[in-house]
C-alpha positions in Angstrom: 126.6 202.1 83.1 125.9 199.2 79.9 123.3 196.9 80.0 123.9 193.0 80.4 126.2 191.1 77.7 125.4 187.3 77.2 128.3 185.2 78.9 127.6 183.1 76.4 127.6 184.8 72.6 129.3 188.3 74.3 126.3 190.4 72.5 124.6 193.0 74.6 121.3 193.7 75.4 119.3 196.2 74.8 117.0 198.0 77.9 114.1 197.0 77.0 115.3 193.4 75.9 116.6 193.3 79.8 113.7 195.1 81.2 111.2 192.2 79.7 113.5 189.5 80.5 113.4 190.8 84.4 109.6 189.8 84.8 109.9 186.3 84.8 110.1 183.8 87.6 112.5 181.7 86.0 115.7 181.5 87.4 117.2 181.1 84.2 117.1 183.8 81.3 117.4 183.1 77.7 119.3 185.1 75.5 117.7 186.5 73.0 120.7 186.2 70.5 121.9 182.6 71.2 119.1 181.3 72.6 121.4 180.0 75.9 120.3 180.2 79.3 121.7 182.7 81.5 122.2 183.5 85.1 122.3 186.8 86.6 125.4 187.1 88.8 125.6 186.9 92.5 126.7 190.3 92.6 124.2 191.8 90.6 121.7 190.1 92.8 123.1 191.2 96.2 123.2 194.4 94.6 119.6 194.2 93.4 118.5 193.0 96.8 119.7 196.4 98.7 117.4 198.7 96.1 114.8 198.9 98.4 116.4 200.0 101.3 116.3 203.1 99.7 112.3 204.0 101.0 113.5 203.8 104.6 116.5 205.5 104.5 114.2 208.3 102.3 111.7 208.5 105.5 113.9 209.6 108.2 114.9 212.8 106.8 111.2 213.6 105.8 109.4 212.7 109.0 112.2 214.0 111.0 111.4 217.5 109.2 107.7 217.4 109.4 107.8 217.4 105.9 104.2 217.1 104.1 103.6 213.3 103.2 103.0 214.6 99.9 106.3 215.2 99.2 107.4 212.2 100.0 105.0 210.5 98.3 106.3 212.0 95.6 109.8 211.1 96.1 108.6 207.9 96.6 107.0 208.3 93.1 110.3 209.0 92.0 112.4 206.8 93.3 109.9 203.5 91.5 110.1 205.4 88.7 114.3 205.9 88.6 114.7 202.3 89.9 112.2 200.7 87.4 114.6 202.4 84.8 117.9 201.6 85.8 117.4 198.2 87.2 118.5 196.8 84.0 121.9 198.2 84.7 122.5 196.4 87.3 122.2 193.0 85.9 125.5 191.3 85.3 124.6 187.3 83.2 126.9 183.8 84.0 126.2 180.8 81.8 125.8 179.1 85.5 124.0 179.5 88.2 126.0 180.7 91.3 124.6 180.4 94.9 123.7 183.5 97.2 125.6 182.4 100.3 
């Protein structure tokens, strides 16, 4: 897996460039290296919108166990943790905006 490369200028980005960029509420982001806005893909957002189906699908084999909810707090702890670092991988940039449906 690579982080995003700027549609625009083709350079890519670093992890924690992405990671920084991902806390805005624009819909546009601006490269860093070019200074263009960009778009993350449709793709990359449909993908980025199923990452949290992950917490149910984790609580049927726990409570279906009896399993302490330690443990899956735990996992749970886990799973923020592995998703807050590879959610930059997932991004994907377009120098336009492209609609969900």
């Amino acid at each position: 897996m690579k982080t995003p490369t700027c549609a625009n200028c083709h350079k890519q980005w670093s992890w924690k460039m992405t990671w920084k960029k991902t806390f805005t509420f624009k819909q546009a982001i601006t490269c860093p290296f070019c200074g263009e806005k960009q778009y993350i893909t449709k793709s990359a957002r449909q993908k980025l919108c199923l990452l949290p189906i992950i917490f149910p699908i984790i609580n049927v084999p726990f409570l279906s166990f009896g399993v302490s909810s330690f443990y899956l707090a735990m996992v749970y702890i886990i799973c923020v943790v592995v998703l807050v670092i590879g959610m930059p991988f997932f991004y994907r940039l377009s120098n336009k905006e492209e609609p969900l449906w």
